[in-house]
C-alpha positions as CSV (number, residue, x, y, z in Angstrom):
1,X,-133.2,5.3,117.7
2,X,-133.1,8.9,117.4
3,X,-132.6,10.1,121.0
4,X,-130.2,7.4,122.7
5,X,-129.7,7.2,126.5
6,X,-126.2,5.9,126.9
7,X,-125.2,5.3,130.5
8,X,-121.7,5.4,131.9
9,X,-120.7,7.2,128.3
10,X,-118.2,8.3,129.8
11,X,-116.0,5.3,130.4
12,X,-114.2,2.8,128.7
13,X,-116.7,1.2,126.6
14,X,-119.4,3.6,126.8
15,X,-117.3,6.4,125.6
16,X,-116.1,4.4,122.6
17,X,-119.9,3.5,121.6
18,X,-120.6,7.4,121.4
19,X,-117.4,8.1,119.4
20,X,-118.2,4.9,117.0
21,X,-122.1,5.4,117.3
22,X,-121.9,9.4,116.4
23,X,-119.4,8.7,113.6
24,X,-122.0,6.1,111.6
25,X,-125.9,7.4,112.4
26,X,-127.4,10.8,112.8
27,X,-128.8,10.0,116.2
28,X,-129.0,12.2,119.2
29,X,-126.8,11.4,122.4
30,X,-127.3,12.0,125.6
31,X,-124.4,10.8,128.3
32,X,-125.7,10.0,132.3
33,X,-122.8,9.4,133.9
34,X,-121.7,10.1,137.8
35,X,-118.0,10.5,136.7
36,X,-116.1,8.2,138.7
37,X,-112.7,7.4,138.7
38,X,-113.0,5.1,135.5
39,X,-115.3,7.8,133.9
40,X,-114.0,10.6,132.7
41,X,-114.9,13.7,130.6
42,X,-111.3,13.6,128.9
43,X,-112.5,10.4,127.1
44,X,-114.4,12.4,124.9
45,X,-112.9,15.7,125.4
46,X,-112.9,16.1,121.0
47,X,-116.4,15.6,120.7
48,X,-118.1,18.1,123.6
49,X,-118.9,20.8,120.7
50,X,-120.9,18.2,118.6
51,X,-124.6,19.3,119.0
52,X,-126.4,16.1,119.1
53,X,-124.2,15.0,122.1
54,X,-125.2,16.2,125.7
55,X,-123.8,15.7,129.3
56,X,-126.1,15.1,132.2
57,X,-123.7,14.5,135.2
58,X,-125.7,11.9,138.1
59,X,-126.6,8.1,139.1
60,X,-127.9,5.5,137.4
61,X,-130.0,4.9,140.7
62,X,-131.4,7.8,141.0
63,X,-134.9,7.1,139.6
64,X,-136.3,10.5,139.5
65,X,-133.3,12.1,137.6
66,X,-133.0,9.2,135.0
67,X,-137.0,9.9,134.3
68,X,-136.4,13.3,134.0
69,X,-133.5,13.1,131.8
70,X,-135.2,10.8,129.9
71,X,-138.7,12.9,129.1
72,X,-136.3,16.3,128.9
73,X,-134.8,15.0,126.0
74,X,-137.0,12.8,124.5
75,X,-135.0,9.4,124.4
76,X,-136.5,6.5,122.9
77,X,-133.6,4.2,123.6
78,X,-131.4,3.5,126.9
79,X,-128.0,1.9,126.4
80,X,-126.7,0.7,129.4
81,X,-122.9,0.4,130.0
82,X,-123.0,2.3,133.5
83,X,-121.5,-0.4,135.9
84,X,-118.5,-1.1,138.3
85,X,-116.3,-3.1,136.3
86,X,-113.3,-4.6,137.9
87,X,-113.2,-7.9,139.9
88,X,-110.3,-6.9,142.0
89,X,-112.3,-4.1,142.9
90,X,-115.3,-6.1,143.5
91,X,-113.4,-8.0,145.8
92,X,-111.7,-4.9,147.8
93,X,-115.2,-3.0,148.1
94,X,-118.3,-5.0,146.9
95,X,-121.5,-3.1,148.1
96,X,-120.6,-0.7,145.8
97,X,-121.3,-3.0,142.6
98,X,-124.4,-4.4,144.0
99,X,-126.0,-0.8,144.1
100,X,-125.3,0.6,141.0
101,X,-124.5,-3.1,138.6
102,X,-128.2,-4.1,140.0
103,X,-130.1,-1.9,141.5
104,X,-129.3,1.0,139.3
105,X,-130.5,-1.4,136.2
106,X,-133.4,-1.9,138.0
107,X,-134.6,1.7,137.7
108,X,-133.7,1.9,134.5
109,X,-136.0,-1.0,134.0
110,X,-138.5,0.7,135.5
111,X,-138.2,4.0,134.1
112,X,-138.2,2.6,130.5
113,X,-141.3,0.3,131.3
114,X,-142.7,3.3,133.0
115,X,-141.8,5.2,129.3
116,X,-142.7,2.8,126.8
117,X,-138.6,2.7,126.1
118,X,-136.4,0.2,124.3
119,X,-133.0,-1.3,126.4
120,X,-129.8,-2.7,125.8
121,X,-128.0,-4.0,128.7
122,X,-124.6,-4.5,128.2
123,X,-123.1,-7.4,130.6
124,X,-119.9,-9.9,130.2
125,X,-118.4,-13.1,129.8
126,X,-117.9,-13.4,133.4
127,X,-121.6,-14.1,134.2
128,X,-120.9,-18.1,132.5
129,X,-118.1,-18.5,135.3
130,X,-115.1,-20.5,134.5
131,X,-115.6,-22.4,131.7
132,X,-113.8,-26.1,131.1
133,X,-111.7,-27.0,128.0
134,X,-113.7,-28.2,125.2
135,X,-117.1,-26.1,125.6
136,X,-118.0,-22.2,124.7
137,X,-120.3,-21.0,127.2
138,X,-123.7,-20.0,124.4
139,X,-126.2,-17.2,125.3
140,X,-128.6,-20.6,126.5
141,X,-126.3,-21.8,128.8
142,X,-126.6,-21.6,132.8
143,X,-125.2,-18.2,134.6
144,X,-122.2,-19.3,137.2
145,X,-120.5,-16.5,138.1
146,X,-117.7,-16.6,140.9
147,X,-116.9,-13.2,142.1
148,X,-119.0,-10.2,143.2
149,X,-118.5,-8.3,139.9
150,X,-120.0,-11.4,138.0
151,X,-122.5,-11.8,140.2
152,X,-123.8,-8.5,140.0
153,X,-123.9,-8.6,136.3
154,X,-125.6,-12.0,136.8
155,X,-128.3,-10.8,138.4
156,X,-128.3,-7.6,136.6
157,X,-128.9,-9.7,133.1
158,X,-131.7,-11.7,134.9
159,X,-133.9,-8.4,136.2
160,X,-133.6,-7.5,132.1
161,X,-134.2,-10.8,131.0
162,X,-137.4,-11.1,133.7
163,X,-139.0,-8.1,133.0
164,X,-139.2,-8.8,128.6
165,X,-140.9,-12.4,130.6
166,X,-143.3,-10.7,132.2
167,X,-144.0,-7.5,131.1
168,X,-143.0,-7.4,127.0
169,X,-140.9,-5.1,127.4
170,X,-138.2,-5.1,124.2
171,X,-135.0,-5.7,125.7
172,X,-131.8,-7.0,124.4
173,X,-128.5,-8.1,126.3
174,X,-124.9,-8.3,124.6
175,X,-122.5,-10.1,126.8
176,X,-118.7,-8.5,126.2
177,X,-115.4,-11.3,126.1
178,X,-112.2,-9.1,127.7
179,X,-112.2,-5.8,125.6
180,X,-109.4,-3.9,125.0
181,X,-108.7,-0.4,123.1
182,X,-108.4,3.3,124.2
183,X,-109.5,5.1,127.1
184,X,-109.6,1.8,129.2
185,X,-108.7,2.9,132.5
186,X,-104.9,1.5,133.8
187,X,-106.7,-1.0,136.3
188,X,-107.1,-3.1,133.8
189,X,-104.7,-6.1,132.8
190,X,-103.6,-4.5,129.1
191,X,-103.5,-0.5,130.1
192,X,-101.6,-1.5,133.4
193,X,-99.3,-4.0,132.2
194,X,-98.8,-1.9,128.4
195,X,-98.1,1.1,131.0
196,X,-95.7,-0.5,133.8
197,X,-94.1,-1.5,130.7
198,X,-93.5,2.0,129.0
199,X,-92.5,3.0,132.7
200,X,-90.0,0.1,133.3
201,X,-91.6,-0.6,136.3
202,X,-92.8,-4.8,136.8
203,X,-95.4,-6.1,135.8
204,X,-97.4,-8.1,137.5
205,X,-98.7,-11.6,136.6
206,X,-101.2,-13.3,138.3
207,X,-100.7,-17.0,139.7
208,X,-98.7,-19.2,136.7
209,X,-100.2,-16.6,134.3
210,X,-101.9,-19.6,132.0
211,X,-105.6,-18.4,132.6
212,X,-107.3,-18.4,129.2
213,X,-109.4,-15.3,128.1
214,X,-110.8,-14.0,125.1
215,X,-109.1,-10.0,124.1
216,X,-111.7,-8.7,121.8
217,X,-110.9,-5.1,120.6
218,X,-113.6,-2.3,122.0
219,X,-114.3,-1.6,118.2
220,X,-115.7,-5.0,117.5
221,X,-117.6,-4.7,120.8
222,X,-119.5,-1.5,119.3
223,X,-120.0,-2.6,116.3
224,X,-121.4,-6.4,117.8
225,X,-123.9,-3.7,120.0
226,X,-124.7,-1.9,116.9
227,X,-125.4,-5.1,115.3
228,X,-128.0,-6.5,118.0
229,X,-129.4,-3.0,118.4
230,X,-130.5,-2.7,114.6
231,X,-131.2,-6.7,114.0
232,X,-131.2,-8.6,117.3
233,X,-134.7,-10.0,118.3
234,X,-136.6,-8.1,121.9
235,X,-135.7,-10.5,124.6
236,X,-132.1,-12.5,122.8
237,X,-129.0,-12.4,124.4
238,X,-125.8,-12.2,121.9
239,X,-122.4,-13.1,122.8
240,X,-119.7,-10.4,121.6
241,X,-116.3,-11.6,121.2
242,X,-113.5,-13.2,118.9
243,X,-114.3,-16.9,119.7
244,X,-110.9,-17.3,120.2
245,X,-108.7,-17.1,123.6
246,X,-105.5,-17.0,124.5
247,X,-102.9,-17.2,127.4
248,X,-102.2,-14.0,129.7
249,X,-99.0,-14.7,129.7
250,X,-99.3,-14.9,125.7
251,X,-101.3,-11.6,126.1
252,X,-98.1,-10.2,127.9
253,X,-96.1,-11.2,125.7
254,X,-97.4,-9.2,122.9
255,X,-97.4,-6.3,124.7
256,X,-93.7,-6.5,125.8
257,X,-93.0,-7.3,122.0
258,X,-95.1,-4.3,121.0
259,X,-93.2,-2.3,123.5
260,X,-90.0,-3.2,122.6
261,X,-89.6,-4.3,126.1
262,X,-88.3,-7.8,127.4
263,X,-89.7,-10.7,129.9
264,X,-87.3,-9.4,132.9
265,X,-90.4,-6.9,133.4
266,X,-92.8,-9.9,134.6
267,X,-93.2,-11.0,138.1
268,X,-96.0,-13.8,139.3
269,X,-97.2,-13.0,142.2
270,X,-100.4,-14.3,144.3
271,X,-103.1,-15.2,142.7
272,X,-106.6,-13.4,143.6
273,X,-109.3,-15.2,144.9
274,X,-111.9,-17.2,142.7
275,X,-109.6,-16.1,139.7
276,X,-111.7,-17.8,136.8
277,X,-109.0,-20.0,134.8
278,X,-111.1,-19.9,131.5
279,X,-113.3,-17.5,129.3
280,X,-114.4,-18.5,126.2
281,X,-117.8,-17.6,124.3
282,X,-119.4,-19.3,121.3
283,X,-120.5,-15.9,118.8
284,X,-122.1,-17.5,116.3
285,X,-125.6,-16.1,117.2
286,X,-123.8,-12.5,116.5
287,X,-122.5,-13.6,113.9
288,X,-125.8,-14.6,111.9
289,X,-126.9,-11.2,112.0
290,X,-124.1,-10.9,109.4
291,X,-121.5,-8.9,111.9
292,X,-117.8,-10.1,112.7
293,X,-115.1,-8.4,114.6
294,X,-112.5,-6.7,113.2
295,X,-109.4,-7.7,115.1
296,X,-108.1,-11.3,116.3
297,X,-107.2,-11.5,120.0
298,X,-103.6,-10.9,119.1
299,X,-104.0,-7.6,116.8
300,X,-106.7,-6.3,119.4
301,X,-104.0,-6.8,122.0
302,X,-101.1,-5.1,120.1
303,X,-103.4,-2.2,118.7
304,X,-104.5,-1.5,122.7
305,X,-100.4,-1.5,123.6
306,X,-99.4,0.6,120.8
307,X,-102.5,2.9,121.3
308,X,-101.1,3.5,125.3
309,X,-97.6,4.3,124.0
310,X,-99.2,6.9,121.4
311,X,-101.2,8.6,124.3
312,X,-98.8,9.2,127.6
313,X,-100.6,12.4,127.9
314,X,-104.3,10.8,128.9
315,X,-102.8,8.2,131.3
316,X,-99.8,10.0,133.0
317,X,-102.1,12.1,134.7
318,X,-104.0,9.0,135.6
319,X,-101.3,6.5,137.1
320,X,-99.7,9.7,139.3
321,X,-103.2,10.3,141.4
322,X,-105.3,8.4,143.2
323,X,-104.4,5.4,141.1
324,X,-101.2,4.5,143.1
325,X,-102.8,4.1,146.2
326,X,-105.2,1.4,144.4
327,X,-101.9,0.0,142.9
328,X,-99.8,-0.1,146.0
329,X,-102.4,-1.8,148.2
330,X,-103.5,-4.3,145.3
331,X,-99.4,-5.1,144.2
332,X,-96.9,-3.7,146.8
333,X,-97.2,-6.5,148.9
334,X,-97.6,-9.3,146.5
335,X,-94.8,-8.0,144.2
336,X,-92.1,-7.8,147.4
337,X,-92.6,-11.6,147.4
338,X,-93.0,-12.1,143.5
339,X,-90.9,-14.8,141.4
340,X,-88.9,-13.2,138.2
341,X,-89.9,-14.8,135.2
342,X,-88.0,-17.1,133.0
């Protein structure tokens, strides 16, 4: 693992890998990112004069570019985070996550069997689909996923899974619970509701707000990837997570108390379609290869709040471009008929 490949480095969770990956191994990075919206060169704007990181600005699905980039600089290992990652999005626009959640890991597939290359596919909780009270969905279990984001990454974990079946090649697949932390872009349920908050402006709940997820801190993620990249087997799946879930409404309330805001901020408004009512992983597997995370749900939660208040300067620029004309058609009209909370 000298010359990584990390795709979509330059988002959310990509970006922190390189920042946690850089700080712990003398390895050699090289970012492919197309720099969307959610992936940004200011995530890492600290770290452009280290030498053993690179920049290589394209698409995932561009086979001939990710070859290139890959013999040019001599990668032995591609890390993939590059994906469209928001369900609401998925739902507004979902073409856009079947091209590049499973098509563009299907060149990079082929361009590491081509290679001879190691992968890690990084993927999510939402590929188990809701899951009832009283079971944690294991790595074994079936895939169910119920929106178009899930079911991209559904299929996306089966073309990586199928080609280790048939042609040997050494994959391995971690599958994310809800991470939180910095950089995550304000689409998201923590960033947008920890920055309404600091705003004053209302935040907004979805349905009776009792769905049940697992908030796993982005560090913990990293360090469950690192984990299954130096002592996973070729070919496992490992679940990444706390093991523990809570309430969004329990979520919001930590931020609010983190904030030193009150409830008055929170409106329920309509639910989204095929919103799953539970998450919750088993990690055990993970956690035999002697890692654990960090954080519980609720300190992962608070960190991510505090870490927004600490940091106006990288989101500010964020939520006053083309971010409000995401927000306005996604909440406008759901919060001028929204219910205060108690």
């Amino acid at each position: 693992m000298k010359n990584i490949l990390v795709t979509g480095g330059c988002g959310f969770i990509g970006s922190n890998f390189v920042r946690y990956w850089l700080s712990e191994h003398d390895s050699n990075i090289v970012i492919l990112d197309k720099l969307t919206y959610a992936g940004r060169r200011e995530n890492l704007q600290d770290l452009w004069q280290d030498p053993r990181l690179t920049l290589v600005v394209g698409d995932i699905v561009d086979q001939e570019l990710v070859r290139r980039t890959c013999r040019d600089h001599h990668v032995d290992l591609i890390v993939n985070f590059a994906a469209e990652t928001h369900v609401d999005q998925s739902i507004l626009g979902p073409l856009v996550f079947t091209d590049t959640n499973v098509r563009g890991t299907h060149v990079l597939l082929e361009v590491a069997r081509e290679l001879g290359l190691r992968l890690h596919h990084i993927s999510t909780d939402e590929v188990y689909g809701h899951i009832p009270d009283g079971h944690q969905s294991v790595e074994t279990d079936p895939l169910s996923p119920r929106s178009p984001y899930a079911a991209s990454k559904a299929a996306a974990d089966q073309l990586v899974q199928a080609y280790h079946i048939t042609y040997g090649m050494p994959v391995t697949i971690t599958r994310g619970a809800n991470n939180v932390g910095p950089y995550q872009y304000p689409e998201k349920a923590v960033p947008l509701f920890s920055t309404n908050a600091i705003l004053g402006e209302p935040i907004p709940v979805y349905g009776d707000g009792l769905q049940m997820r697992d908030y796993a801190h982005v560090h913990d993620h990293c360090t469950g990837i690192e984990a299954a990249l130096l002592h996973g087997r070729p070919g496992e799946v490992y679940n990444v997570g706390t093991g523990r879930e809570m309430t969004n409404l329990e979520m919001v309330d930590i931020v609010l108390a983190t904030l030193g805001k009150g409830r008055d901020l929170v409106r329920h408004v309509t639910d989204r379609p095929g919103h799953d009512r539970r998450y919750s992983m088993n990690v055990d597997k993970l956690r035999a290869l002697g890692w654990h995370p960090r954080f519980d749900p609720r300190e992962a939660v608070a960190e991510a709040a505090r870490w927004y208040a600490e940091n106006r300067a990288w989101w500010e620029p964020i939520r006053s471009g083309e971010f409000r004309a995401y927000y306005d058609r996604q909440y406008a009209e759901r919060l001028a008929g929204a219910g205060q909370d108690a």
